[in-house]
C-alpha positions in Angstrom: 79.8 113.5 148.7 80.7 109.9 148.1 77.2 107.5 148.0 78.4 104.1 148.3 76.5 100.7 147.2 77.4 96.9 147.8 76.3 96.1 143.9 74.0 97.0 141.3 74.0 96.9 137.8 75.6 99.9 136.8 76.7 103.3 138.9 76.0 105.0 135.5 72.7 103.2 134.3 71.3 103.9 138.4 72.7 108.0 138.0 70.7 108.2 134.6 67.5 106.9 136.5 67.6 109.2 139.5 68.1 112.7 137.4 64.9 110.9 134.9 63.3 110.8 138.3 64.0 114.2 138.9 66.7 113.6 142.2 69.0 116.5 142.6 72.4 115.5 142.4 74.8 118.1 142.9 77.4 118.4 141.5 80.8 116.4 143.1 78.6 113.8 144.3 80.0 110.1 143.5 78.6 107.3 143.3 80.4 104.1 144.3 79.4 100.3 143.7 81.7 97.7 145.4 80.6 95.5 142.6 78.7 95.8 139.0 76.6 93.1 137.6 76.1 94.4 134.5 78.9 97.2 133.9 79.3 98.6 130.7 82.4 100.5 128.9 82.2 102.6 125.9 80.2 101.4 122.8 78.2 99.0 124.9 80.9 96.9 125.8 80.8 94.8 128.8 83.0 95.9 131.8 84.3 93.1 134.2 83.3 94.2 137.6 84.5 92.2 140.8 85.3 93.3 144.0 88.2 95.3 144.8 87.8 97.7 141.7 86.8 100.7 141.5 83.7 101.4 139.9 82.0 105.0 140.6 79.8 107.8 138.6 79.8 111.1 139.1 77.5 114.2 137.8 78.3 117.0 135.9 75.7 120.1 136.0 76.3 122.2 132.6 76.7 125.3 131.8 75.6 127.7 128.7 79.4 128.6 128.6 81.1 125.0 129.0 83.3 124.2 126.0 82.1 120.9 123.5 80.4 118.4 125.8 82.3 115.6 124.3 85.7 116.7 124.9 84.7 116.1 128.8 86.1 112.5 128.1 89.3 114.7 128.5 88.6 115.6 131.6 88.1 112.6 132.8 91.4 111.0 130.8 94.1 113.6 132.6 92.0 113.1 136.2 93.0 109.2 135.7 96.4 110.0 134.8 97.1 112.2 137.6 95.7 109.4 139.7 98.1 107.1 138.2 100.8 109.1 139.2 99.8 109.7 142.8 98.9 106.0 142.8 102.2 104.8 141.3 104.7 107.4 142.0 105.9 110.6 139.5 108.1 108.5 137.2 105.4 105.4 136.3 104.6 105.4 132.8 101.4 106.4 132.2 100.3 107.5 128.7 96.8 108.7 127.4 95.5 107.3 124.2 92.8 109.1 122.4 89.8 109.3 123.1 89.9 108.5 126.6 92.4 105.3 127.1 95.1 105.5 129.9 97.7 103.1 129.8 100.1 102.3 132.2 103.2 99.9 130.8 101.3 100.4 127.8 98.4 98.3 129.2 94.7 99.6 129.8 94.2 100.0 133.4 90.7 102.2 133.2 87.6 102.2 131.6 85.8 105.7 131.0 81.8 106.2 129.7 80.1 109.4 129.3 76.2 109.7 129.1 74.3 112.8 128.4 70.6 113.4 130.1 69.4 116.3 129.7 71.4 119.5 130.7 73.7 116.9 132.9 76.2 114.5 132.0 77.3 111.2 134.0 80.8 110.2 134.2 81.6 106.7 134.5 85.3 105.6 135.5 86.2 102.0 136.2 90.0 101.8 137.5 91.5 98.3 137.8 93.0 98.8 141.5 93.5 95.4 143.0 93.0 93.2 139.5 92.9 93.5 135.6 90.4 91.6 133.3 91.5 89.5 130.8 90.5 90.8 127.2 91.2 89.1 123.9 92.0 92.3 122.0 94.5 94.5 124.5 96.5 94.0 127.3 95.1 95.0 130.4 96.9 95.9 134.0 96.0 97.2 137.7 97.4 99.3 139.9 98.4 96.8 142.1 100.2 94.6 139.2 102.0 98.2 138.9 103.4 98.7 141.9 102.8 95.7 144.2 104.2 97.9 147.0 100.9 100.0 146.5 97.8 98.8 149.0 95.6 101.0 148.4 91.9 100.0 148.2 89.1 100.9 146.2 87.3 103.9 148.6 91.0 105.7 149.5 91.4 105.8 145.3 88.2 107.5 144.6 88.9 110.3 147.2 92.0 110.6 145.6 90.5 110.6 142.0 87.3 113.0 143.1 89.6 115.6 144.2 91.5 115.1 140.9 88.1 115.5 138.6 87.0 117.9 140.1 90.6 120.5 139.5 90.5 119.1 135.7 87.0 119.9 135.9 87.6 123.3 136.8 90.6 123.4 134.2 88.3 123.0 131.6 85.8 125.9 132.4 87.5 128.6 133.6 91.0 128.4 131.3 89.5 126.7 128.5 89.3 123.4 126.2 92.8 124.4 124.7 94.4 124.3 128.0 92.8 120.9 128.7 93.8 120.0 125.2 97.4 120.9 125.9 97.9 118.8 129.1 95.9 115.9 127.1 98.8 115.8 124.0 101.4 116.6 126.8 100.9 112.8 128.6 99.9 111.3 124.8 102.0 109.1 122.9 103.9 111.1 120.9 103.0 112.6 116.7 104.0 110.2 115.0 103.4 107.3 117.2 101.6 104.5 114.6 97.7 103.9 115.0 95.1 101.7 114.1 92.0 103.3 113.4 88.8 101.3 113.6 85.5 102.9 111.9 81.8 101.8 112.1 81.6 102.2 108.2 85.0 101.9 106.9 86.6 99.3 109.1 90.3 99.1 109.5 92.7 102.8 108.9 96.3 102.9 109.6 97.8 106.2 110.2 100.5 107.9 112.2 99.1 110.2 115.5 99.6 113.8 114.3 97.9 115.6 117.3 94.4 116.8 118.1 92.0 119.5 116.3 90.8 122.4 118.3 88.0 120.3 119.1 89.4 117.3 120.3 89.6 115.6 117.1 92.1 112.8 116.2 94.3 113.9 113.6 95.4 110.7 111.5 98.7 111.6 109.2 97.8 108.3 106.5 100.4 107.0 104.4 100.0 109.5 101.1 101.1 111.9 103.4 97.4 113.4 103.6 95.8 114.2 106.7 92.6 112.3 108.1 90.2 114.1 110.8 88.7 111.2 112.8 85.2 111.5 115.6 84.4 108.5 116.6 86.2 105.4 116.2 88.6 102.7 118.5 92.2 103.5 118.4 95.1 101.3 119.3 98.9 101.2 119.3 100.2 99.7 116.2 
């Protein structure tokens, strides 16, 4: 089921409220806003958020045998990416950067934010369909500057991504995090590929990509040749 709204602040910060309020949303249900006043990306970021994007939540019901919460961010990742290439055709290149970036011509077209209540977790997804924000620190691009051919608006995307969430979703449980894991490093830039690692405590740590841990970790090759397991941090293309 697809709820949609004309605006509000955020499709994430209105699913939080409802489950607090005890609504049942199942799970598959989407929520859509045709514009955000007060969107927000990962680490409290703001998220620019005018018409003709697509800006939708969705709910995710867990269960006692789900693999690492976290690594859901995955799930949402290859869902984008297989949007990309229904969006923009087979060849397009779209690459995922860890922990959630996808990049088309190298440029961030998407913005994903997960948010635990409970025994539930929202997904947030913010694809640049019709127009890309400017930001100071990374180049940003839509669907449309992709393939100008492509037409498609904001409602006929998030069918198309809903029914792509929810196969990864059930790639996740039923074959496991590895096989998410696999198809993850599979659309990645490739080991080696040079990074930029920013840390809340440590600041700025160059590296080289050298894969993922069994748990979704980054695994940072530094230059002594030793090997760095990285959590949390902002990654970017070197």
């Amino acid at each position: 089921m697809i709820e949609v709204v004309e605006e509000t602040a955020s499709t994430n910060a209105d699913l939080v409220r409802r489950l607090g309020a005890g609504e049942g949303l199942a799970e598959g249900f989407w929520l859509r806003a045709v514009r955000q006043s007060a969107g927000r990306g990962r680490r409290g970021r703001e998220w620019s958020s005018p018409e003709g994007n697509l800006y939708a939540s969705t709910v995710v019901a867990l269960r006692a045998d789900d693999p690492w919460v976290h690594t859901l961010a995955f799930v949402a990742a290859l869902s984008v990416h297989d949007l990309m290439l229904s969006q923009l055709g087979a060849g397009a290149d779209c690459q995922l950067k860890w922990p959630n970036d996808v990049l088309v011509g190298g440029a961030k077209i998407c913005g994903i934010l997960l948010e635990r209540r409970g025994d539930h977790v929202i997904v947030g997804i913010g694809v640049n369909v019709v127009t890309a924000p400017e930001l100071a620190d990374r180049a940003t691009t839509s669907v449309r500057k992709a393939n100008p051919e492509n037409h498609s608006a904001a409602h006929t995307v998030l069918g198309d991504l809903a029914d792509r969430f929810a196969a990864r979703l059930a790639q996740w449980r039923m074959e496991g995090l590895a096989s998410t894991l696999a198809d993850w490093t599979r659309h990645a830039h490739p080991p080696g590929t040079p990074l930029l690692v920013t840390l809340d405590e440590e600041g700025l740590l160059p590296g080289a990509f050298a894969g993922l841990d069994p748990d979704g970790a980054l695994r940072l090759r530094l230059a002594d040749g030793s090997l760095r397991v990285v959590h949390a941090g902002d990654v970017s293309l070197a």
